[in-house]
N, C-alpha and C positions, 0 to 999 in steps of 0.2 A: 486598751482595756486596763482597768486600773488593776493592780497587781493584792493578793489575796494573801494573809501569811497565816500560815498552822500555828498551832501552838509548840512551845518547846517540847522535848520532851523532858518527864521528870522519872525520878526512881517511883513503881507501881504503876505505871503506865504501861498498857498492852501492844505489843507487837504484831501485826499480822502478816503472815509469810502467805505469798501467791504466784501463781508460776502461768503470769500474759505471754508467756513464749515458750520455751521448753520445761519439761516437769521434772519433779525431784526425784525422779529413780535413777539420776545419772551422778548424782551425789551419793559418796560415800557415806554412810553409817558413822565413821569416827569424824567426819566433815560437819555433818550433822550436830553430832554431841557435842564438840567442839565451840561452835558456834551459839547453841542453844547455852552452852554454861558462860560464855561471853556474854552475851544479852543478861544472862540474869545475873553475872557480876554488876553487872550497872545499875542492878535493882529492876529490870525488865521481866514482863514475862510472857511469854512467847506462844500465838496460837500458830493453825495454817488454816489455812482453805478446803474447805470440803472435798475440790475437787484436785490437791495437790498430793495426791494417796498417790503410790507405786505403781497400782493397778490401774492405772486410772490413762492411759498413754496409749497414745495411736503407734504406728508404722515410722513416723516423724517425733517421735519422743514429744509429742505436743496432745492436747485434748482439745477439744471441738471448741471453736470458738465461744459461741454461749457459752458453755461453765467455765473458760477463762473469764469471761465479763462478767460471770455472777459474783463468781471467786471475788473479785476487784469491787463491787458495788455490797458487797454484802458487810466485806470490812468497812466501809465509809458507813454502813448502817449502822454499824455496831458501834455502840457511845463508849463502850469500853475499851475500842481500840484506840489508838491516837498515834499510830506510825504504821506504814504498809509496807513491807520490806520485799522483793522481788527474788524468789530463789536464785534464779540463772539469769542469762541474757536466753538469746535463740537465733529465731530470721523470721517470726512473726506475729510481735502483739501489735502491727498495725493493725491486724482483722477484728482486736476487738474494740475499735477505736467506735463506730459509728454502732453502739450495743450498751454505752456507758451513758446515766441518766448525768449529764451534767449541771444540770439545776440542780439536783442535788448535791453535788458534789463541790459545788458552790457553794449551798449554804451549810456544810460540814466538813467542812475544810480540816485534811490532814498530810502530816509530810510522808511524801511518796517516795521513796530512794533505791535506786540500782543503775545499770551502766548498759554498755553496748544495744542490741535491742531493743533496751527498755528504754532508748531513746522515744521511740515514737508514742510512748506508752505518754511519758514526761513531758512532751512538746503536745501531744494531742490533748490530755487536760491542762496546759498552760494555755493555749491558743483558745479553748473553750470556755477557760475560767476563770483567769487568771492566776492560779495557784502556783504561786512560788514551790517549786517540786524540786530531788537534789539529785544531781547526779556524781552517785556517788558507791559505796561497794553492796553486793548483791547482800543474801543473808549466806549463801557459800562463801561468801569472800570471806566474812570474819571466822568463817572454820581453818583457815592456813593457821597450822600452828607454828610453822618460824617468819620471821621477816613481813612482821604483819603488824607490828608497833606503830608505825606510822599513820596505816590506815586507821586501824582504830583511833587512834587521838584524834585525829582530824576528823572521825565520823562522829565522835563524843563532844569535841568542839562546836561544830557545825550545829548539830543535833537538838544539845543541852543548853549550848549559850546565844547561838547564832551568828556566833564569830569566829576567824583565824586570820593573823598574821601566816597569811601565807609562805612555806619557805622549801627551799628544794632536799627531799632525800637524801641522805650520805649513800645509800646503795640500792639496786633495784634489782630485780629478776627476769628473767624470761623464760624460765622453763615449768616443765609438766608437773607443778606441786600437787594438782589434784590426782595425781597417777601414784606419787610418791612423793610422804610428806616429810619424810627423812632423807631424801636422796635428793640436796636441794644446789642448788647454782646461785650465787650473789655476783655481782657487779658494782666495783666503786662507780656512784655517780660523780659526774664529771659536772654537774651543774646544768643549770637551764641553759639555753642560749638566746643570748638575745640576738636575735636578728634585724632589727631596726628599731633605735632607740626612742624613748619619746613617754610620755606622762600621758594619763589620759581615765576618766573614770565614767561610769555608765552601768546599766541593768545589764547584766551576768545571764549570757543566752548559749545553746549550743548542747554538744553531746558526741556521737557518734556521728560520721560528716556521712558515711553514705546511705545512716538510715536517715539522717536530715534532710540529703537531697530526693529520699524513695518521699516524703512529704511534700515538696512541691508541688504547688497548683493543686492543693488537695486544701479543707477545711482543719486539716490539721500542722500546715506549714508553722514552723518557727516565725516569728514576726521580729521586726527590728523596731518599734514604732518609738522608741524615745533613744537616746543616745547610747549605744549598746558595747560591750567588749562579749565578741564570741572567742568560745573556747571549741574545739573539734581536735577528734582525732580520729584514727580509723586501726581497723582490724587486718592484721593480712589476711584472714580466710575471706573474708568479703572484697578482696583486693583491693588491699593498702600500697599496690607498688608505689613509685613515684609517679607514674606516669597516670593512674588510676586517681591518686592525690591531685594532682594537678588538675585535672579537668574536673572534676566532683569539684575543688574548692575555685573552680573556674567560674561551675555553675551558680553556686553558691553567689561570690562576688556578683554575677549579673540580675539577681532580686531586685526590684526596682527599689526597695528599702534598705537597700546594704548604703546607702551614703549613711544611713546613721550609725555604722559600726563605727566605733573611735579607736578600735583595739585589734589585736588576734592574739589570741593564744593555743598553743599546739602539744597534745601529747604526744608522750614517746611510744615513738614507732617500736614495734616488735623486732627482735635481730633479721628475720624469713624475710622481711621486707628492704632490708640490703639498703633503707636510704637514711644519707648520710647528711651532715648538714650542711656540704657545696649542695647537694642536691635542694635542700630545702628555701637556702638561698635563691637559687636559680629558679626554683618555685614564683619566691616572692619577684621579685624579677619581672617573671612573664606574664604575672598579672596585674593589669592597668591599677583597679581599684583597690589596691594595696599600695600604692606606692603614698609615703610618709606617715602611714600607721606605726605606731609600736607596735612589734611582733615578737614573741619570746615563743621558741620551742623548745622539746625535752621536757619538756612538764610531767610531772605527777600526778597522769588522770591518763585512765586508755584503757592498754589491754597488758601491760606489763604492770608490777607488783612493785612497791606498792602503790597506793593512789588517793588523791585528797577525797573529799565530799565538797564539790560546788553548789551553790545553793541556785541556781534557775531563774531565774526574776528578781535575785536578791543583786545588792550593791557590791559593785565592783571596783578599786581604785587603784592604779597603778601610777607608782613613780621610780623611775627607770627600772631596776630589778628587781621593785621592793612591791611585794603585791598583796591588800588585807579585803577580804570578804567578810560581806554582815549582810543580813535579812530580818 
């Protein structure tokens, strides 16, 4: 399917926030404002979704599939918006996958960007549409008010120009910033790792690996169809052990289209998930269809802070550790 691109975005251009998996009453108040005065530093400006109101939430901090779908197709109606930005992640906007008019969504084509969850959200209109979609920070994401510099740049990059010289962190985080935004934990980054070296360039696929593999044998599966470098990483609460990693990116590997992957690349694991980069290696290792790919992990994309924006359909080029994205 030939690949579909948004327009950039520019200053005056409308934002639309909607919540395909959990809803905004789990976000803070100063998360919010936060967030909302960054967008409109860019010259954005910012709606939500009808159905993204506080009141609005089941038992599962989620609302009824339908008005998550409307939420999603009403912003693609709307000629004024021209970016869809996903409050949270969750554990289920695949339910509102087969609810979304994708013909139109095709012929009004805009960029869609968030993380975790909102994996299937990103893979289910790429797989229907073609639309190059990003994954990349939620609209809570841009509410961290320390140790958030990075993301942003690279979501202004992405966004405004549709380019980055991709490059690694000087420090990262792992702990509970949305609980407390003052009571924070840094970590020097120690750099990507390369795990098996090699060049290699291709269409930019991938997201969260084990809601990638909950797609499988589904109409909404990720697709490999032209020479691809996938990016995955995974969440501990979804179980990201090693061994959990292992078989999900087992499964992965045995796609009858994974001969066209030319790449991998891997975000950084959470500290709860204890794995370590012997572990990662011995990953690579025990799986056949990886063996003489380039492989770098540690990246800056996942569930740790902070994290790029990849663009999903868009071009990918890697030469040994040097890696530039454009769509």
């Amino acid at each position: 399917m030939k690949n579909i691109r948004p327009d950039f975005l520019q200053k005056g251009d409308e934002i639309r926030v909607v919540a395909p998996s959990v809803g905004i009453k789990i976000i803070k108040e100063d998360c919010r404002a936060t967030a909302k005065k960054r967008f409109e530093e860019l010259g954005l400006k910012v709606s939500f979704g009808k159905n993204t109101i506080d009141d609005n939430f089941d038992e599962f901090r989620t609302s009824d599939y339908q008005k998550r779908a409307e939420d999603i197709m009403d912003a693609f109606r709307d000629k004024n918006v021209k970016a869809i930005f996903t409050i949270i992640g969750g554990f289920n906007s695949n339910q509102v996958l087969p609810f979304l008019d994708y013909e139109f969504i095709k012929a009004n084509p805009k960029i869609v960007c968030g993380f975790s969850d909102i994996t299937a959200l990103l893979n289910g209109i790429r797989a229907k549409t073609g639309l190059i979609t990003f994954y990349g920070p939620h609209y809570s994401s841009i509410g961290m008010k320390k140790g958030n510099e990075y993301t942003f740049d690279c979501m202004q990059k992405m966004l405004f120009s549709g380019k980055n010289n991709w490059v690694s962190s000087s420090e990262w985080s792992d702990d509970l910033w949305f609980l407390d935004q003052e009571k924070r934990e840094f970590i020097t980054n120690d750099g990507w790792w390369v795990l098996q070296t090699g060049n290699a360039q291709g269409i930019l696929e991938g997201g969260n690996l084990s809601t990638l593999v909950l797609l499988n044998g589904t109409d909404f599966a990720v697709k490999f169809e032209h020479p691809t470098i996938l990016a995955v990483e995974n969440c501990f609460i979804s179980g990201a052990d090693k061994v959990e990693f292992l078989r999900q990116l087992q499964a992965m590997a045995q796609k009858a289209d994974f001969a066209n992957v030319k790449a991998l690349l891997i975000g950084r694991f959470q500290k709860a998930s204890e794995i370590t980069k012997a572990d990662l290696e011995y990953i690579v290792r025990s799986i056949p269809q990886l063996k003489g790919l380039p492989i770098i992990a540690n990246m800056d994309f996942g569930h740790t802070t902070p994290i790029a924006t990849l663009p999903l359909g868009g071009k990918c080029q890697i030469t040994g550790d040097k890696i530039s994205l454009e769509w």
